[in-house]
Structure formats: structure tokens, C-alpha cells
Backbone as numpy.savetxt, mean C-alpha at the origin, in Angstrom:
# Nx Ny Nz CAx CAy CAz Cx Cy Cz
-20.93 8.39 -15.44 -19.85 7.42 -15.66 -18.61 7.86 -14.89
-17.78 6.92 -14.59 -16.61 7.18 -13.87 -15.51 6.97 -14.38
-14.96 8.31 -14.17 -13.54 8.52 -14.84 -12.24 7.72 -14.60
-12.41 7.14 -13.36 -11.80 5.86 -13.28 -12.62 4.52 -13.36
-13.33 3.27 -13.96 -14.04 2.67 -13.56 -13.17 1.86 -12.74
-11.72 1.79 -11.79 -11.18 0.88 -11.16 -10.16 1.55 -10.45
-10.21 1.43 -9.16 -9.50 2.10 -8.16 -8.68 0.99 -7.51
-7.16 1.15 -7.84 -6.23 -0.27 -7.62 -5.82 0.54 -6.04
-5.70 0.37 -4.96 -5.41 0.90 -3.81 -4.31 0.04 -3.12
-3.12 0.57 -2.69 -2.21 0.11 -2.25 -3.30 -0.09 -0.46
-2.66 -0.61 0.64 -3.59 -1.11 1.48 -2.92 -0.01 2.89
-1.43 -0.12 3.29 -0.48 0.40 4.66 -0.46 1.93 4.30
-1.20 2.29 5.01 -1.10 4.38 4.81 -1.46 4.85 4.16
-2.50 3.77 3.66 -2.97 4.81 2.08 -4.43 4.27 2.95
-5.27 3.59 2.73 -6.53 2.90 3.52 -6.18 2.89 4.95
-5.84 2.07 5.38 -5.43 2.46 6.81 -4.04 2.75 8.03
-4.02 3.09 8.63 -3.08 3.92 9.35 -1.99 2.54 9.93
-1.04 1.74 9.07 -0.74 0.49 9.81 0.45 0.71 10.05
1.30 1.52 9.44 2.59 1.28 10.35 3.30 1.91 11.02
2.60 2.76 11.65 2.74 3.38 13.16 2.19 2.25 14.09
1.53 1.41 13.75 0.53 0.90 14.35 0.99 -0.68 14.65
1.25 -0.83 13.63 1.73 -2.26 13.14 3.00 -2.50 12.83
3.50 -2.57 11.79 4.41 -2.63 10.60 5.86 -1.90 11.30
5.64 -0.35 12.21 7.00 0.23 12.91 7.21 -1.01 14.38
6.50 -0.88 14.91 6.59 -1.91 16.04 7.21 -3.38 15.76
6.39 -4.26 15.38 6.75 -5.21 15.12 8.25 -5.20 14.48
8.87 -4.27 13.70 10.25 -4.06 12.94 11.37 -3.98 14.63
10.61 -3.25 15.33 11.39 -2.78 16.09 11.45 -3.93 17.06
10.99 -4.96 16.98 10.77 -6.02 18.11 12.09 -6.69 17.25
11.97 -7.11 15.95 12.71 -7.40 15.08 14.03 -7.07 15.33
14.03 -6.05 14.96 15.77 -5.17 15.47 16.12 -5.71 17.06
15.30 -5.67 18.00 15.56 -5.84 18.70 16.49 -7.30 19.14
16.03 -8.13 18.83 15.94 -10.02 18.55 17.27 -9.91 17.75
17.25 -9.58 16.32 18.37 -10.06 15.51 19.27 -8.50 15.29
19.68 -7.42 15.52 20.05 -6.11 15.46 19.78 -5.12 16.49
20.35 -5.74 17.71 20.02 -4.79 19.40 21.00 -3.60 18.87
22.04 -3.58 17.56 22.57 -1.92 18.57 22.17 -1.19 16.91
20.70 -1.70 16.31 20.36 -0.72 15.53 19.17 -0.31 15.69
18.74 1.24 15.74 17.89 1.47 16.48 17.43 2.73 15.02
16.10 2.74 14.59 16.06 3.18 13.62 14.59 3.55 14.30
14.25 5.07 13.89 12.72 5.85 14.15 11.67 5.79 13.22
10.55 6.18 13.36 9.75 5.59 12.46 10.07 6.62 10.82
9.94 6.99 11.17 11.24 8.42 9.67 11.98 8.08 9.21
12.71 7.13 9.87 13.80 6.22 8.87 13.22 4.76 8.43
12.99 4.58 9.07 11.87 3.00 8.76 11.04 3.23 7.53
10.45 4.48 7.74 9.73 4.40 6.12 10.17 5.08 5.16
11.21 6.21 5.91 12.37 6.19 4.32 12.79 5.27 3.71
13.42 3.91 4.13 14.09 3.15 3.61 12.95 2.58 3.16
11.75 2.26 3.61 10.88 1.34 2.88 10.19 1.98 1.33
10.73 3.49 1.00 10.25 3.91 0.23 11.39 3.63 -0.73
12.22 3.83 -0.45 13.97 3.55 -1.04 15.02 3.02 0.10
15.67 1.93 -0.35 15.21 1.21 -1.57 13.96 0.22 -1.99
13.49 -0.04 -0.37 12.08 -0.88 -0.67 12.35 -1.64 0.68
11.18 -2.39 1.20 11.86 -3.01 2.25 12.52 -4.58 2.38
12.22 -5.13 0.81 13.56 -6.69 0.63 14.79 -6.13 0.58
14.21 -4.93 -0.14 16.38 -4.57 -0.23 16.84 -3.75 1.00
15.92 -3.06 1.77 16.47 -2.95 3.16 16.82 -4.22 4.05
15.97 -5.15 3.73 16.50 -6.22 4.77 17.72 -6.73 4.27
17.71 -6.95 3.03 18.53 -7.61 2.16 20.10 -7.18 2.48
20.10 -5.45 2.01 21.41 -4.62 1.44 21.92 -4.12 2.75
20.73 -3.34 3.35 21.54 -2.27 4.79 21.32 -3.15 6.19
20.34 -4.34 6.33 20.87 -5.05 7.60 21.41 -6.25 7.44
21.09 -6.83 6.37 21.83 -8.12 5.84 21.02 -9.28 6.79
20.02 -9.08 6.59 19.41 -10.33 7.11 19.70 -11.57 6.63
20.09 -12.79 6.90 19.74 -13.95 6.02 18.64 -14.30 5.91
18.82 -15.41 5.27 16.76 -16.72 4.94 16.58 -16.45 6.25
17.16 -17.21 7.27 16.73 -17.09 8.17 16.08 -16.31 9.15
17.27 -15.11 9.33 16.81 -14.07 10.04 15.55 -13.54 9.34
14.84 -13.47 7.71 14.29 -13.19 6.92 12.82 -13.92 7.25
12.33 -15.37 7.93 11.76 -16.08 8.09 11.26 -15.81 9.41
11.83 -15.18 10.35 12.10 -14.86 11.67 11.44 -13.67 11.77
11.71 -12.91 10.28 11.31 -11.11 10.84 9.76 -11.14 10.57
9.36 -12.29 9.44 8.34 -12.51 8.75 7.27 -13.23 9.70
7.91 -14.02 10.27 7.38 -14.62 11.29 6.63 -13.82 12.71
7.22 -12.68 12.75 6.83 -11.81 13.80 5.96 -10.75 13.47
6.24 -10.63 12.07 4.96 -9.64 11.15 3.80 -9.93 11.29
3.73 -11.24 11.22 2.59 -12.00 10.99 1.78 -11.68 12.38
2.38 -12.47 13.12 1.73 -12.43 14.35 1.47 -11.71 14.88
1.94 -10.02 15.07 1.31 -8.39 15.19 0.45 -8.29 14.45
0.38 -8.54 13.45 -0.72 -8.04 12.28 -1.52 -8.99 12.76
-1.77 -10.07 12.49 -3.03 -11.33 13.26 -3.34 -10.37 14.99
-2.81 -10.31 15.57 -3.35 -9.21 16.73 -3.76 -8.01 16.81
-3.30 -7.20 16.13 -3.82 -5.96 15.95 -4.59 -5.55 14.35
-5.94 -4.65 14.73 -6.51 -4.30 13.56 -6.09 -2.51 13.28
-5.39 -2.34 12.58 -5.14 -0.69 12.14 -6.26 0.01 11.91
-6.55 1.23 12.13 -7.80 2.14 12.21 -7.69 2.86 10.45
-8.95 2.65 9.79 -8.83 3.38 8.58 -8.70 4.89 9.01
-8.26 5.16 7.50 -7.98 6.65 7.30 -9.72 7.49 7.61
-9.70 8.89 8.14 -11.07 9.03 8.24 -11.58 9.52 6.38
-12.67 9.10 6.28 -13.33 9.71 5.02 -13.04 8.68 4.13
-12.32 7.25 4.56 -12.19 6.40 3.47 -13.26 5.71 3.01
-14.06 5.35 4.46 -15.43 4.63 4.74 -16.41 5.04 3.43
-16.80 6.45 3.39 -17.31 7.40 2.88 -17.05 7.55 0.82
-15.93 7.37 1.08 -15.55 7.39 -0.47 -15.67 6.48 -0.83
-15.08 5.24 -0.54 -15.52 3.51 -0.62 -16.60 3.12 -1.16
-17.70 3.60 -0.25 -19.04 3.36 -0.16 -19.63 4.05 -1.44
-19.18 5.30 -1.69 -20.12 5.96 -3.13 -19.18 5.70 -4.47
-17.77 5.18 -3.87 -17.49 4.60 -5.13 -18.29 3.32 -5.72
-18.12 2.53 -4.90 -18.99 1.55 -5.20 -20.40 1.58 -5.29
-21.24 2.37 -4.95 -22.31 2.46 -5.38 -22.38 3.24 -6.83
-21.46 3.98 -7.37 -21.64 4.22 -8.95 -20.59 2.78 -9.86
-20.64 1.75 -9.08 -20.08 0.54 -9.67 -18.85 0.50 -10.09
-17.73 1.24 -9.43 -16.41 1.22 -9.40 -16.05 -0.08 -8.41
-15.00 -0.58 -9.36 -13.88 -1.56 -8.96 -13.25 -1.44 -7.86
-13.06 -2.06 -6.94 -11.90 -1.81 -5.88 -11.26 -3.01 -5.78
-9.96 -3.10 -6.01 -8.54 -3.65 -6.04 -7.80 -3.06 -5.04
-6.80 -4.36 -4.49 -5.79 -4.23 -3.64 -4.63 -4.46 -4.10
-3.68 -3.95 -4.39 -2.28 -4.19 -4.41 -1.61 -3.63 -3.43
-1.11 -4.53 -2.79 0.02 -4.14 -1.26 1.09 -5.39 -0.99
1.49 -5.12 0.33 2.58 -5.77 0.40 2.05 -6.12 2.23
0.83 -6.12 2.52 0.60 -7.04 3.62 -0.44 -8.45 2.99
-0.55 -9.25 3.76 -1.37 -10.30 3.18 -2.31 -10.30 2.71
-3.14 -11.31 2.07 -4.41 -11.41 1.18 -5.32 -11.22 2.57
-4.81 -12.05 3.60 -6.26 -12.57 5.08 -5.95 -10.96 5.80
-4.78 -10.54 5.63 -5.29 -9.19 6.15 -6.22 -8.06 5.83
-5.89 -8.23 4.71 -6.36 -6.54 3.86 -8.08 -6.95 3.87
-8.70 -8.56 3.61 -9.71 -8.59 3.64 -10.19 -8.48 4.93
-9.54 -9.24 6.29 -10.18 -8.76 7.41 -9.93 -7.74 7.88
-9.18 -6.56 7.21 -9.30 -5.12 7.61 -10.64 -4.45 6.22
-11.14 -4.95 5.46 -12.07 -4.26 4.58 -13.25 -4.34 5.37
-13.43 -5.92 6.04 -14.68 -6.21 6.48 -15.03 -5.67 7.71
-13.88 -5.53 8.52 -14.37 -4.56 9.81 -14.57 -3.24 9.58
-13.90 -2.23 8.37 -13.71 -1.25 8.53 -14.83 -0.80 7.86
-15.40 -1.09 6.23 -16.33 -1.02 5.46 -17.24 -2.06 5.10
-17.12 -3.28 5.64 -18.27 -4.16 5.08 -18.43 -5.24 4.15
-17.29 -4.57 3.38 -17.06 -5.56 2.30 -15.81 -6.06 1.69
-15.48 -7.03 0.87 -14.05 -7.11 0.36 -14.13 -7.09 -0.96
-12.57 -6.62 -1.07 -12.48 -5.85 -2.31 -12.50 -7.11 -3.15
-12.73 -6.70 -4.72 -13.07 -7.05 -6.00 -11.80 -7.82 -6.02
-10.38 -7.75 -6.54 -8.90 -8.58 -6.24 -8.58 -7.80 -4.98
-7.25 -9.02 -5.03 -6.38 -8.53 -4.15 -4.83 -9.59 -4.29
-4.04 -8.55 -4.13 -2.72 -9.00 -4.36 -1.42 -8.46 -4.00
-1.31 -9.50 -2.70 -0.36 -9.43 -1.56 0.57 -9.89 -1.51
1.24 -9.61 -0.85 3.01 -10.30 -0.22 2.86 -11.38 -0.65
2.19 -12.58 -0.45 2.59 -13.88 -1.11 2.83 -14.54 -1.87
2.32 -13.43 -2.81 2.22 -13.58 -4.41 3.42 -14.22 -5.22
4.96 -13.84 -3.82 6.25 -13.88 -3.95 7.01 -12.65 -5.29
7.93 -12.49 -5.23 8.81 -10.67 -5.59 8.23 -10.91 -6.88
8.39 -12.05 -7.55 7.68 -11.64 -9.24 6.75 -11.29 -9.81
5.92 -11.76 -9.44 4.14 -11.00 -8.58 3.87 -10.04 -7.88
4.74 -9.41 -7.32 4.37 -8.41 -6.02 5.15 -6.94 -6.43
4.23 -5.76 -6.33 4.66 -4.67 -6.82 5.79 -4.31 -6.37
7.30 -3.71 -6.67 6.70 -3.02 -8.74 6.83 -3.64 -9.04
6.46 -5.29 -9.32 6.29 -5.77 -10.65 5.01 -5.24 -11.19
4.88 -5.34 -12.65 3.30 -5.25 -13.61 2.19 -6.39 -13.52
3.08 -7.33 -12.73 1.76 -8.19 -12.76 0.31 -8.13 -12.14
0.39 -7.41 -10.95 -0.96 -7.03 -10.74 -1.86 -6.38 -11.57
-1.49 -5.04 -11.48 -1.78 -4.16 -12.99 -2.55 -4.95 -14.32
-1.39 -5.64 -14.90 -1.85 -6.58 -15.83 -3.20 -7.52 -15.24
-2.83 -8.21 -14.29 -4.15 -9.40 -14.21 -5.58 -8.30 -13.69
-5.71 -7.25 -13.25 -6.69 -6.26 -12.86 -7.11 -5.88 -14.51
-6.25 -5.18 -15.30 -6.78 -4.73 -16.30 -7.09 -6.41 -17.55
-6.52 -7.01 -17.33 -7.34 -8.70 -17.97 -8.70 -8.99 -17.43
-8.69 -8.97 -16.04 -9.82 -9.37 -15.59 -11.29 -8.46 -15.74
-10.35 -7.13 -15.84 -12.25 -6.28 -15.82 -12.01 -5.58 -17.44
-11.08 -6.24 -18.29 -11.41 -5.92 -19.64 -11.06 -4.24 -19.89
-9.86 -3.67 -19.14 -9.86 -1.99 -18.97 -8.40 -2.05 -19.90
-8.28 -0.79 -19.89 -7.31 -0.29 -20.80 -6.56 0.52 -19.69
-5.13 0.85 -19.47 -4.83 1.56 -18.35 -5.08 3.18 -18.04
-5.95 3.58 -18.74 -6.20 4.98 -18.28 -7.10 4.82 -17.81
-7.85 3.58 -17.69 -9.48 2.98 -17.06 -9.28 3.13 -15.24
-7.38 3.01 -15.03 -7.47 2.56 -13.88 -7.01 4.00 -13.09
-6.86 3.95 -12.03 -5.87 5.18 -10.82 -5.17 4.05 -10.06
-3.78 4.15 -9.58 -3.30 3.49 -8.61 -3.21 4.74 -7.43
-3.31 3.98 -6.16 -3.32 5.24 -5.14 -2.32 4.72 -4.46
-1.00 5.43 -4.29 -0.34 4.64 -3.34 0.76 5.97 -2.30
0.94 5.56 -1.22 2.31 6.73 -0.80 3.48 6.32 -0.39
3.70 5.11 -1.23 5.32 4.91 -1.81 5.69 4.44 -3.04
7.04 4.44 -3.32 7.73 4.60 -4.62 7.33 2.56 -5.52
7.58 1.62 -4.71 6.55 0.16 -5.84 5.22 0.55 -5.97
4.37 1.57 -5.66 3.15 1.37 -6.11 3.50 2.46 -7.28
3.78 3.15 -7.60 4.23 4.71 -8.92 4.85 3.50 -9.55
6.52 2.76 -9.50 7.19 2.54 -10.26 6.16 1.40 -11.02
5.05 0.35 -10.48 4.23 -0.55 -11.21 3.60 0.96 -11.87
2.99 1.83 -11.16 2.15 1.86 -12.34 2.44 2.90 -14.12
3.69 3.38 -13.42 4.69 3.88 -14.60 4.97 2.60 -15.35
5.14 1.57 -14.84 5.33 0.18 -16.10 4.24 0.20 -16.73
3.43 0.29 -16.55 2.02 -0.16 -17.07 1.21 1.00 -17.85
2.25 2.25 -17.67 1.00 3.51 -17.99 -0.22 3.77 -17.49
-0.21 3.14 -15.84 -1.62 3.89 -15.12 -1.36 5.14 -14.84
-2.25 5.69 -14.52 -2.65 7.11 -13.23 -1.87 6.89 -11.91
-1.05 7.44 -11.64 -1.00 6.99 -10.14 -0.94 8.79 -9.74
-1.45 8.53 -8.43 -2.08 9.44 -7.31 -1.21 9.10 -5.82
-0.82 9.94 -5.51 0.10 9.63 -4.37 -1.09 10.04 -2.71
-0.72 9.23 -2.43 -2.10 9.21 -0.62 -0.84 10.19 0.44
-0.90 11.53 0.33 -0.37 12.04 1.12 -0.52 12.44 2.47
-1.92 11.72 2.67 -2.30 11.72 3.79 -1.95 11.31 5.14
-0.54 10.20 4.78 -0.57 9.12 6.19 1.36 9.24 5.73
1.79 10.14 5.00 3.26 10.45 5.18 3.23 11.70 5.36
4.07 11.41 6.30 5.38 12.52 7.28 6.79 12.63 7.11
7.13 12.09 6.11 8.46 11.99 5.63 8.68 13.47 4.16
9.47 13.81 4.34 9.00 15.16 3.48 10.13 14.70 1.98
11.20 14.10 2.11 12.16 13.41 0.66 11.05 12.73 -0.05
10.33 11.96 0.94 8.84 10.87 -0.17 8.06 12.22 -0.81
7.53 13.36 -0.11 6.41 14.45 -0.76 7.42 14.86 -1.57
8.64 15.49 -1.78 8.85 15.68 -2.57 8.94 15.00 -4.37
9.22 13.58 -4.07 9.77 12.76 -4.92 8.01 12.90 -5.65
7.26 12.62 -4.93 6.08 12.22 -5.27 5.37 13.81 -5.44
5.83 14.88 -5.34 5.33 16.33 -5.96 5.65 16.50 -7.23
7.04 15.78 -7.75 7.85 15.88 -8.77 7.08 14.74 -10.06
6.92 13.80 -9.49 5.97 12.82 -10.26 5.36 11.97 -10.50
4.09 12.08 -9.26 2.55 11.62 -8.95 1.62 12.30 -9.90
0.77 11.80 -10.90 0.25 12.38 -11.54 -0.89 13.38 -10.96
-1.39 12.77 -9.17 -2.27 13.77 -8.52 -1.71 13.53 -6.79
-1.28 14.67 -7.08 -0.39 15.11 -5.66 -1.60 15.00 -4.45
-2.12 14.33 -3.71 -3.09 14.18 -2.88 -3.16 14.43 -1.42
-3.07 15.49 -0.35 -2.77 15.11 1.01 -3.85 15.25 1.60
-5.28 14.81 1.03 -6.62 14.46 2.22 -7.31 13.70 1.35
-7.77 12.68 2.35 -8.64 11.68 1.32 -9.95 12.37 0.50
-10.50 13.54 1.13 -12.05 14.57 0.20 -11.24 14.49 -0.95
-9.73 14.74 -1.39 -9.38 15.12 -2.04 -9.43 14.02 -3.28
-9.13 12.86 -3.21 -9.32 11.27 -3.90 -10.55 11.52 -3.87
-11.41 11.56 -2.83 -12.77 11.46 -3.38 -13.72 12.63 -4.38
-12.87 13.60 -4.63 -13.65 14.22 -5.20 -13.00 13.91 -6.89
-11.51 13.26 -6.70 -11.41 12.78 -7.84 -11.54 11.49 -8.60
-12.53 10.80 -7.84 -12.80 9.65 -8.47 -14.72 9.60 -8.22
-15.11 10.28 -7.57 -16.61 10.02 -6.78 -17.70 11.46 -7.07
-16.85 12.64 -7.64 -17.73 13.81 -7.54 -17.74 14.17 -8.92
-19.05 15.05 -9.46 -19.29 15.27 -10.52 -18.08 16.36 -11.09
């Protein structure tokens, strides 16, 4: 039996490698278009996306409007529809024997529903059990509890049933609402203020995926 029967997985740096890839670029095309004399590295790009988050970065420190907001969104889209991000190595691997002892796999992230599934299906084969993305709009979309909640409604779990895996601060703060597990994916941050925050209180400090897999997949 499995000590988690449901593995809620955030999708950008935790599964696969997207925003070096994706997610920094496209920002920077962004800046470029509506903010030419701000010039921010990928170290600061995902500091701020860890704190304060990245609506309230657009929101608070560049002051985007609707517009400019529609514009930045607009260009997300269309990098991500072009480019496919390379999974993490050993995710394939854990995936696969999770689900063959009949563990759950859930998405909670903050790229789209058509992404995360056409990155499952190229990368592993299959798509995940939910999934619940950016569109969901902010009241729906982590940290809110609503994912959490409709995952543990739908497969009938109690929250110690679940692990959230995530390596930023809305995937911990949902699952501190909710009283899950959360496990920090230290694998795909390079920012050392996030390892700390998340040494201090991730319930499983994680920096290689063997390492998730031996805590959800090995005897």
C-alpha cells in the first residue's frame, strides 16, 4: 500500500524544466515590449515569482494594467504552444511505478490545462488523473484550497492521503491550508532565499527526484 495514495504535483520545475526554457524568456520578450529599461535575470524572475507570487509581481513591482496583463498573457501562451520543456530526469521512472502500484497523479500549477496534458503525453504517455490550471481564475488557482479540496472530494482521501510536491511558496501555502504533506522539488531551484525558506518548512526537504521516489514508490 502507498503511503501517499495521491501525488498532487505542481507542473514548472518540479516535472519539467520550463522556465529557463519557457516561462524566463517569454517574460523577457514581455519586459522588453511593455518595460525596455527593466531588465531582470532569471534569479530575480523566480525570486519574485516565489514572493510575492507572480499576479502580485505584475500587479505591485511593474504595475502592469488589464491590458498590459492581457498582452503579457498573450505572449505566454504562444511560447508555451511552441516550445515543449524537457522533463526532469528520473521523473519518467517514478511516474510510471507510481502508477503502476495505483497512485493518483494530480496537477496543480499555474500553466494551462492543454499544456501540462500535452507535456504528460509526450514526456510519459499518459495524462494525469485532475488537473488544475491558470484558468481556473485567482479563486481557484493555488494558494487557494480549492484544488486540494476538489482532489481530496473526488478520490474520497483525507489530507494525509495526499503529498503536494512543489518548489515554490502557492504550492506549501495551499497545502498548509489544507493540512497536506508538502515536499519541496529542490531539484530545478537555484535560488538559495527559496532553499532556505523551504529547509525551514517543507515537510520533506527534497533536491533529487530518487529522492521523491523513494518516498512515495519504495518499500
Amino acid at each position: 500500500m502507498l503511503k501517499y495514495p495521491c501525488l498532487v504535483l505542481d507542473h514548472d520545475d518540479t516535472v519539467v524544466r520550463s522556465t529557463p526554457t519557457i516561462h524566463y524568456p517569454a517574460f523577457v520578450e514581455t519586459l522588453k515590449a511593455l518595460r525596455p529599461d527593466v531588465h531582470w535575470t532569471l534569479e530575480q524572475f523566480v525570486a519574485y515569482n516565489f514572493d510575492p507570487g507572480f499576479e502580485a509581481m505584475c500587479r505591485d513591482i511593474l504595475r502592469f494594467t488589464p491590458e498590459e496583463m492581457a498582452l503579457q498573457e498573450a505572449g505566454w501562451r504562444a511560447w508555451s504552444a511552441a516550445h515543449i520543456p524537457p522533463a526532469f530526469e528520473g521523473m519518467d521512472e517514478l511516474l510510471r511505478r507510481y502508477r503502476e502500484r495505483d497512485g493518483a497523479v494530480c496537477v496543480v500549477s499555474h500553466s494551462s490545462e492543454e499544456t501540462i496534458r500535452r507535456d504528460y503525453c509526450q514526456h510519459f504517455g499518459f495524462e494525469p488523473d485532475l488537473v488544475f490550471g491558470w484558468e481556473l481564475g485567482a479563486d481557484k488557482r493555488k494558494p487557494a484550497p480549492w484544488p486540494l479540496e476538489q482532489i481530496m472530494k473526488h478520490f474520497s482521501l483525507e489530507p494525509r492521503q495526499l503529498l503536494m510536491v512543489d518548489d515554490l511558496k502557492p504550492g506549501w501555502q495551499m497545502a498548509q491550508s489544507c493540512g497536506v504533506p508538502f515536499a519541496f522539488a529542490g531539484w530545478g531551484c537555484g535560488v538559495e532565499s527559496i532553499r532556505d525558506f523551504m529547509r525551514r518548512n517543507a515537510d520533506y526537504y527534497l533536491q533529487q527526484v530518487d529522492q521523491l521516489k523513494a518516498l512515495v514508490v519504495e518499500e
